[in-house]
N, C-alpha and C positions, 0 to 999 in steps of 0.2 A: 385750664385746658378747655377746648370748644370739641367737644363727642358727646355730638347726642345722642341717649338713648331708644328713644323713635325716630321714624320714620313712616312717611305713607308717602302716598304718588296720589294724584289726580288726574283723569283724564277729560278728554272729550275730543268732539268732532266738530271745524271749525269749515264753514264755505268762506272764502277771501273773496275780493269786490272781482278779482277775473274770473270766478266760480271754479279755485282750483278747492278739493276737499283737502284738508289738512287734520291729521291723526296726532292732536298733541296731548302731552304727559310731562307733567311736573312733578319733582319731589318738595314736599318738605320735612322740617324736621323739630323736634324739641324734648322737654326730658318727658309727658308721657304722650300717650297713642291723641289725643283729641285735641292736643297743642301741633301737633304732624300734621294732622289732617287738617284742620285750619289754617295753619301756615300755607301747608299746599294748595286751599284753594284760592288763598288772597294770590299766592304766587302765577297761577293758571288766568287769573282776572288779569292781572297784569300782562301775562305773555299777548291774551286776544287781543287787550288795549293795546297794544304796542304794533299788533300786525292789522286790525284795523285803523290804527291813526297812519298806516303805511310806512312804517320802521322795517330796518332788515329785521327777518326771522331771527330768533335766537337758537338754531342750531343745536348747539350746545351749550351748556352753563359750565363755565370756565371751575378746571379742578382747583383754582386758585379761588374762587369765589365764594366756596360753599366750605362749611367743616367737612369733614370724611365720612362718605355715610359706610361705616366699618362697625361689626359685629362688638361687643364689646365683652369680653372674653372675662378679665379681671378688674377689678377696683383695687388700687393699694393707699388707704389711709390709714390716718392716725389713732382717728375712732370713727364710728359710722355717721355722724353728722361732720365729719371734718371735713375742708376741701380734700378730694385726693392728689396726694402728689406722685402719681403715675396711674398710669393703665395699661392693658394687655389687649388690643383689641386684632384682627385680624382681619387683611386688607383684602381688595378687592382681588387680587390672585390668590387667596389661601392663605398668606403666610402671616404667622405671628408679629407684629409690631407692637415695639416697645416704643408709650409717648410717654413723654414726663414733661413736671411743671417747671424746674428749676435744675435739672442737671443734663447739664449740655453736652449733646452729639456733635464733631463732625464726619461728614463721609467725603473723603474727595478720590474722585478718580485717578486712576491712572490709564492714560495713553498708550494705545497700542502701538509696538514699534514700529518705525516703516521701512521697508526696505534699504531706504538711504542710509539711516542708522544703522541696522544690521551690518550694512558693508564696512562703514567706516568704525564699527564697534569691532569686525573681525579683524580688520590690520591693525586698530590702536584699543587694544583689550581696558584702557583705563579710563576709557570714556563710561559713564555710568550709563546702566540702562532704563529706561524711563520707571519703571518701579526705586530704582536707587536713586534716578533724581528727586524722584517726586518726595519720596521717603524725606532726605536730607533737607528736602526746602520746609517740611513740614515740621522737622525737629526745629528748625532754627525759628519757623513763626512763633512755634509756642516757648522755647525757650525766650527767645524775645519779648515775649508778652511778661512770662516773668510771674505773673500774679495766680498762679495755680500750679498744681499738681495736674497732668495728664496723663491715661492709661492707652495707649497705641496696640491698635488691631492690625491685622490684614483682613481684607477683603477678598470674595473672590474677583474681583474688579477693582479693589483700588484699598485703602486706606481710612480706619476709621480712629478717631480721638474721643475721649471722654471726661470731663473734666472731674476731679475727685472732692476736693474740700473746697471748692466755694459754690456759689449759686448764680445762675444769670438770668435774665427776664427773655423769653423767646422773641418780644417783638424792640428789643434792647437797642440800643446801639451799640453797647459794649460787645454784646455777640453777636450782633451784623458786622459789626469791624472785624474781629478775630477771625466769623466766619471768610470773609471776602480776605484778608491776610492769609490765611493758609489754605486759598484756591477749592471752599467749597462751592459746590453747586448753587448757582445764582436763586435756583428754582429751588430748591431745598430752604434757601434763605428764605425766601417771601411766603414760601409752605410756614415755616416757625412762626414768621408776624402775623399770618391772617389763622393759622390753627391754635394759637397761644400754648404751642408747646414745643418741645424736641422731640425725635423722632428717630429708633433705630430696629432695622427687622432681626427680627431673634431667630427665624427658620427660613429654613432654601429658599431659594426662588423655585417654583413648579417644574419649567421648561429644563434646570440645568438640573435635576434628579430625577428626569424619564418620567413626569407623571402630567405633565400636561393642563392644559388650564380649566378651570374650575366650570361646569355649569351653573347657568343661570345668574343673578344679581342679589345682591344682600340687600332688602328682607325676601327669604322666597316668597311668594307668593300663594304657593298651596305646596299639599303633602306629597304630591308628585315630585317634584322639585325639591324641595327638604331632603326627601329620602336619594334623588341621585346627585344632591350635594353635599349629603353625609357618606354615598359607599364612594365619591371621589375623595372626600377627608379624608376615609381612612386610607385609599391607597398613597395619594400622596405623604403623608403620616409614616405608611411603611416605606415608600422610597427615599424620606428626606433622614432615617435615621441613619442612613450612611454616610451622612456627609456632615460636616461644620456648616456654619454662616460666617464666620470669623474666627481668627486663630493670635491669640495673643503677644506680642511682641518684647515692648518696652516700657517704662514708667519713665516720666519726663518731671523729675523734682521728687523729693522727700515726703512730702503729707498721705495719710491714710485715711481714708474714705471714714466718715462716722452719721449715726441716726440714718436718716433718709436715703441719702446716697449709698451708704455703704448696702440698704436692701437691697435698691434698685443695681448698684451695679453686680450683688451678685444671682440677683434675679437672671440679669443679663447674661453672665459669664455662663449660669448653668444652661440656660438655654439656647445659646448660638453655642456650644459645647466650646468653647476657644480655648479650651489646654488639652482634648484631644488630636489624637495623630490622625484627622480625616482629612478628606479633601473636602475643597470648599465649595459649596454653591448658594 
């Protein structure tokens, strides 16, 4: 898994050959504070280079480019020199995410009806509805696949799988096929190969439990900022206990989850609540 532990930013102020002033900031990252900061400034030398040899700006640095610069909440190893094989870290809107090294997520949506359907769902009630189709398409990829046991969520948007007793490599092929077989998210895909992990969020989203989006950027910056990104934790904190993040369905095959796996998924279970009667966000 790529989650580093630091981070820092670099700044400065840059005049271009048409004398526009430019206000730029890079991150970097690594596992402590002086490996960040050095990263970041090789990375700032680079952006000027690139805007005086007359390159487009870089805008923005693609979320596909970089690891996650996300708080990092838990470590779960085997003993304290081991690699870990998950973490707890919590993402740029609040919410807890669960990454792991070896036990694989998917999430795939489902489609909102469209009016079309709706009409011809109401004269011919046996037409499935896109949660029923999507469902049935999703039993049949992994039944087909055949080579694991899977545990099947609901989402409040779509549909989540988790494979129980085997292992797979995030940037695999084995699970870039499976994933693109049972219609996950393209973007979710190439997030696994370039973050070397799997990826599933264990609390609300902010917006759909009344508590709104988080101030400021992880790492704060100063105690100002700390303090009114901790009295938003905890409101958020108190709106998301009313809800699920997923709610448990089916198991696809016979095997039972053991060692590693069986932590993580019930790390999971207790945290996205998925065998309470909540609703979902």
């Amino acid at each position: 898994m790529h989650i580093p532990k630091a981070w820092a930013k670099a700044r400065t102020q840059l005049t271009t050959k048409d004398e526009r002033q430019l206000a730029l900031a890079v991150w970097g990252w690594g596992e402590d504070p002086f490996t960040a900061r050095t990263q970041a400034e090789r990375r700032l030398e680079r952006v000027i280079w690139r805007i005086r040899q007359g390159e487009s700006f870089p805008f923005e640095y693609g979320y596909l480019s970089r690891p996650p610069r996300e708080e990092i909440v838990q470590t779960l190893a085997a003993a304290p020199d081991d690699a870990p094989y998950g973490m707890v870290t919590r993402n740029r809107y609040g919410a807890l995410v669960l990454n792991t090294a070896r036990l694989l997520f998917l999430d795939v949506d489902i489609p909102r009806p469209d009016f079309m359907l709706q009409l011809r769902r109401f004269f011919v009630p046996s037409i499935p509805s896109p949660s029923e189709a999507v469902l049935a398409k999703l039993r049949a990829a992994l039944r087909q696949y055949g080579k694991a046991t899977f545990r099947l969520y609901r989402t409040a948007s779509g549909l989540r799988a988790l494979a129980v007793d085997r292992e797979f490599e995030p940037a695999g092929e084995e699970a870039a096929a499976l994933m693109k077989a049972t219609g996950t998210d393209p973007w979710f895909i190439r997030l696994c190969s370039v973050q070397k992990s799997f990826r599933a969020r264990l609390t609300p989203k902010p917006w759909r439990c009344g508590s709104g989006l988080p101030p400021g950027e992880y790492p704060h910056a100063d105690e100002a900022s700390r303090k009114a990104y901790a009295d938003w934790l905890q409101r958020y904190q108190s709106a998301g206990a009313k809800y699920a993040t997923c709610r448990y369905l089916e198991t696809i095959g016979s095997a039972s989850p053991r060692g590693d796996a069986a932590k993580l998924i019930a790390l999971h279970d207790k945290h996205t609540r998925c065998s309470e009667s909540l609703p979902l966000a």
